[in-house]
Steps between C-alpha positions, in 0.01 A plus 500: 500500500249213527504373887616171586408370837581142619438230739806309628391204762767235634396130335606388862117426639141568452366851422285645774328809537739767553631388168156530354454863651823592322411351123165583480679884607732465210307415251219747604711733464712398151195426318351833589770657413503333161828371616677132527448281764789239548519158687858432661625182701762596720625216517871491552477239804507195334454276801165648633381613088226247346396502164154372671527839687536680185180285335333567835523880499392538153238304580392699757551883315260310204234434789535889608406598129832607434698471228918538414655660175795346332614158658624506911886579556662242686850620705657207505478487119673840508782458734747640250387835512517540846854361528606781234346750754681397778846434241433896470426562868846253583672736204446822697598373829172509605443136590707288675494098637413468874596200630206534834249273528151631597588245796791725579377820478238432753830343668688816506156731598415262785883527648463853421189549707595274776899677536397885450098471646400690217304382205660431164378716212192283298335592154171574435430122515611449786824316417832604648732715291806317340779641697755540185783310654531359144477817265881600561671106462824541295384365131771213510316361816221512328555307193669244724152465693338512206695196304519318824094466469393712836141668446466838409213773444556797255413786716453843404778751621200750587765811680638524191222447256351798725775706505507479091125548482437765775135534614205286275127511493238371343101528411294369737108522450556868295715606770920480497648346806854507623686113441662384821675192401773549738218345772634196279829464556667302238246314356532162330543518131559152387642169675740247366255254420210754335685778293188753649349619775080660545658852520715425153227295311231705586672852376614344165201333416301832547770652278465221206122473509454895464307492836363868569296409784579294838194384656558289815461434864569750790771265626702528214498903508889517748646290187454721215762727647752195429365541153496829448905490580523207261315656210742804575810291502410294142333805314167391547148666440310546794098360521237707731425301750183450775493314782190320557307437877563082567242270551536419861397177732256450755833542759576857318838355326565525091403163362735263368546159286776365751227519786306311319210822443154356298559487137302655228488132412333391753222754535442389083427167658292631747290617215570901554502753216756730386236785619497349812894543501485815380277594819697322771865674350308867538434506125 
């Protein structure tokens, strides 16, 4: 089987260098490997998503000397197949609506804290766990929420999706590791106004590109247990992934778009080479 590695940035901001350190890793390795190397915009949040993000980053892999096979995948263009994953997911009784705001749950784990002096549960990100006061709601209550217009989220029911699946692993760096999505809680698979989620996008992208290979940031290393269960749950094949070292700041945290990190961009205007990248990412 020929392997197919890809790059997936958000069009939601300027490229910097831990994105840099991560495609010039990809296609390293896919064109050493005689393999495919694929550019992906992931780019289901159409508020914050740019088209002059998307000329922006290609502009930037072209200054790195790198080059894309076939033409990008864009997910908002692709919306349908996710909503037939979760249909299937919804089919099982695997996912459910949640009517909890993000606002809420942080709500209910504050009171929580504050009433038992204990700390709620978190995920690996650091977000408190959705409590599943919604996962058992009679279904006539919840058409009537539903048609009266109140938000929702899809969530996965992950108990159950476990108990179905029983233990999971997967291939990291040559070597199998146990899954532990249940650190996850029931994750987020797709809200009322965006028929996906990352978790959900991600996994059936992989799937419908033929990805064998996952090449990406440390960061992103707690979430591929969510996928592992999802690939599990929809029949899916399974890519070998590697988790990369991140390109860190001067202050020792992962850099970032939102806080505004310097852009490959701007060190092309400052007149440096794509060597000189190369260098500076540990490459």
């Amino acid at each position: 089987m020929q392997p197919v590695f890809r790059f997936a940035p958000s069009p939601n901001g300027e490229l910097h260098l831990g994105h840099a350190r991560s495609a010039l890793i990809n296609h390293r390795l896919a064109r050493e490997a005689g393999g495919r190397f694929l550019l992906r915009f992931e780019d289901i949040d159409r508020e914050r998503c740019r088209a002059e993000f998307e000329r922006g980053i290609e502009a930037d892999l072209r200054f790195l000397g790198l080059d894309w096979d076939g033409v990008p995948r864009r997910q908002s263009e692709h919306f349908a197949d996710y909503a037939a994953a979760l249909e299937a997911l919804a089919g099982e009784g695997l996912a459910y609506p949640a009517f909890m705001t993000r606002g809420a749950v942080k709500a209910f784990a504050a009171r929580f804290e504050d009433e038992e002096g204990r700390p709620w549960p978190r995920d690996p990100d650091g977000a408190p766990l959705y409590p599943g006061l919604d996962r058992r709601l009679p279904e006539d209550e919840r058409r009537q929420r539903i048609a009266a217009g109140e938000p929702f989220a899809w969530r996965l029911d992950m108990a159950a999706a476990l108990a179905r699946l029983g233990p999971l692993s997967f291939v990291e760096s040559g070597m199998e590791v146990e899954a532990e999505p249940a650190l996850w809680g029931d994750v987020v698979l797709a809200r009322k106004d965006v028929p996906t989620s990352y978790h959900l996008s991600v996994t059936v992208d992989d799937a419908l590109q033929g990805i064998t290979d996952v090449v990406r940031g440390r960061d992103l290393l707690p979430s591929t247990s969510v996928h592992r269960v999802l690939q599990a749950l929809l029949g899916l094949p399974v890519p070998r992934y590697r988790h990369h070292d991140l390109v860190l700041g001067a202050d020792g945290r992962k850099l970032s778009k939102s806080a505004g990190d310097t852009a490959l961009a701007a060190f092309r205007a400052a007149g440096l080479t794509a060597e000189d990248i190369r260098r500076m990412v540990g490459l």
